[in-house]
N, C-alpha and C positions, 0 to 999 in steps of 0.2 A: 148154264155155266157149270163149267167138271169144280171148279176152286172159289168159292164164295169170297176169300180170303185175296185174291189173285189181285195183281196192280193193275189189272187190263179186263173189265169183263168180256172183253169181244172172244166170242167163237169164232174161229176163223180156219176158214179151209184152204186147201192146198192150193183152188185155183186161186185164191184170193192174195194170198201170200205171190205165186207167180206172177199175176198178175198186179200190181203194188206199183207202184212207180218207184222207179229209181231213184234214188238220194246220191247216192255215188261210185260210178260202176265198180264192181257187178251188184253193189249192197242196194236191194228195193227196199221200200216205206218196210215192210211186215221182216224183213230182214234182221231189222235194227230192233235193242232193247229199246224199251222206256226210259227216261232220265230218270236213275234210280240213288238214291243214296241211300245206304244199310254198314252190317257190320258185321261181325262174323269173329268168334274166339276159339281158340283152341288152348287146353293147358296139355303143359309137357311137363311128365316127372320122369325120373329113371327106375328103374325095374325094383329098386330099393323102395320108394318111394310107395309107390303102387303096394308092394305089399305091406306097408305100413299101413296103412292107408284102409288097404281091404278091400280093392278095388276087385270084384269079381270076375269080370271077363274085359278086362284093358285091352284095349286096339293098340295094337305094335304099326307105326311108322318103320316102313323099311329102307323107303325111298324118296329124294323129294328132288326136282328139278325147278328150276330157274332160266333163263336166256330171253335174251333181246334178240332183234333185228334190225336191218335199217330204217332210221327212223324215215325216212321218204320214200310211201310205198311206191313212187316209181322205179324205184330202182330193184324192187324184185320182179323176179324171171314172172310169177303169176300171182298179180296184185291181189287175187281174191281168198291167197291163202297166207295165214297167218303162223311164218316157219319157226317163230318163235314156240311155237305150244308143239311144234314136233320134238324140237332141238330137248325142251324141257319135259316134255314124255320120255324120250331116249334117254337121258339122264337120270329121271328118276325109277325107270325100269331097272338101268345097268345096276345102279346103288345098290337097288334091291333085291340081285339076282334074277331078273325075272327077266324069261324069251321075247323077246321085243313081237317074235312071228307068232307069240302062242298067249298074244297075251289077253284076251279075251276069258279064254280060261283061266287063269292066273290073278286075276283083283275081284274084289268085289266090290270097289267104290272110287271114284275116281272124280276131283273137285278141277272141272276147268274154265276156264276164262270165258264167257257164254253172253259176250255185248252181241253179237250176231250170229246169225244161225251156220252161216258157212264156216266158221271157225270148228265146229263139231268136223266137218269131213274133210277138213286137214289133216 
């Protein structure tokens, strides 16, 4: 096991994930999270703050996206991708000045929506 800590101890390889049964096309068993419930904080101060504060090396937000889709994935062109997390990348790229074509090199951290595995190669 690589994470002692981890909600799943299974090692599990790539044939295993391909091969998975289907839950709901094109999403197989290994496709899908665990039923997970957790929480996650962020504080926000403004640049005033921070150095009040004494904050050393503060992470500057430059950018933040949001957007839906339809909610009945039949009615997208390709059920298996999720246009919502493009629509809110483009968004939070433009915010933040940053080349949508070049943007690999341009972030160093990026927090996305990750209930299934195909949503990453949207």
């Amino acid at each position: 096991m690589l994470n002692p800590k981890a909600q799943s101890p299974m090692l599990v390889s790539v044939e295993e994930v391909l091969n998975s049964r289907i839950i709901c096309f094109p999403f197989k068993l290994l496709d899908c999270c665990l039923y997970s419930e957790a929480s996650a904080a962020l504080i926000l101060a403004s640049e005033d703050k921070v150095k009040e504060l004494g904050v050393e090396k503060p992470i500057w937000i430059t950018g933040v996206g949001a957007a839906n889709t339809d909610c009945f994935i039949g009615n997208r062109e390709d059920m298996g991708r999720l246009y919502s997390n493009i629509y809110a990348a483009k968004a939070a790229y433009k915010m933040a000045g940053l080349d949508y074509n070049k943007i690999k090199e341009q972030i160093d951290l990026a927090e996305l929506h990750d209930a299934f595995s195909g949503h990453y190669l949207s």
